[in-house]
C-alpha positions in Angstrom: 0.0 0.0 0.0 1.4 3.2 -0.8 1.7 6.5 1.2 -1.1 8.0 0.1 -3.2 5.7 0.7 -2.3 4.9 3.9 -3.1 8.6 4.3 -6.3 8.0 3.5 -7.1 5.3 5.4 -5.9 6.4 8.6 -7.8 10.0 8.0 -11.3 8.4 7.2 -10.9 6.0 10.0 -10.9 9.4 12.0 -14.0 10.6 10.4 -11.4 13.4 9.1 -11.9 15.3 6.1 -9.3 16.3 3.8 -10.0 19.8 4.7 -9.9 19.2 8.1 -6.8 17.4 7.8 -5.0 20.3 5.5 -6.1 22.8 8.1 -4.6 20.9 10.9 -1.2 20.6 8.6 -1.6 23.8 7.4 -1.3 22.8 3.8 -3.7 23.0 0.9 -6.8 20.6 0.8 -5.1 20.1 -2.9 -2.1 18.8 -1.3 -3.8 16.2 0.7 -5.9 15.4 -2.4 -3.0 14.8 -4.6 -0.7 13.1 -1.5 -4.3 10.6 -1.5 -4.7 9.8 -4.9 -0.5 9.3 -5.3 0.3 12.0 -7.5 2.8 13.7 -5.1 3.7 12.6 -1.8 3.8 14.7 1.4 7.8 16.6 2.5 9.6 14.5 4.2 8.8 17.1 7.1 5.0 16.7 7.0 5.5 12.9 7.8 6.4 13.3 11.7 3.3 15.4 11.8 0.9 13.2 9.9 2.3 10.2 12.2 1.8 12.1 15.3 -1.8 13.0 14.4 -2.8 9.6 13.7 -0.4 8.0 16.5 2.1 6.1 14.2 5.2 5.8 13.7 7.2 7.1 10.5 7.7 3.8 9.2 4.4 2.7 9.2 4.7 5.0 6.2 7.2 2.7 4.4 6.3 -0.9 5.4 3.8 -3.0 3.7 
């Protein structure tokens, strides 16, 4: 599974939107939208945050 999708998963588990989720990351819903659907992926910076918001770990990120 790839980032993105994880991304997803994790956020509608929460009952997140994207916008709620770009708001909280302070990026563009666009951003999360693309990140989702695999056509960029988040900064390498963004990662601790979107871990620490759905309480993983980095790597979850990169494993299968």
């Amino acid at each position: 599974m790839k980032i993105g999708e994880k991304i997803r998963r994790l956020r509608q588990s929460k009952g997140i939107t994207q916008k709620e989720l770009a708001g909280m990351l302070y990026v563009s819903t666009q951003a999360v939208s693309k990140w989702e659907t695999g056509k960029s992926t988040p900064n390498i910076q963004i990662l601790p945050l979107i871990a620490e918001l759905f309480g993983v770990s980095v790597s979850y990120f990169f494993t299968d």
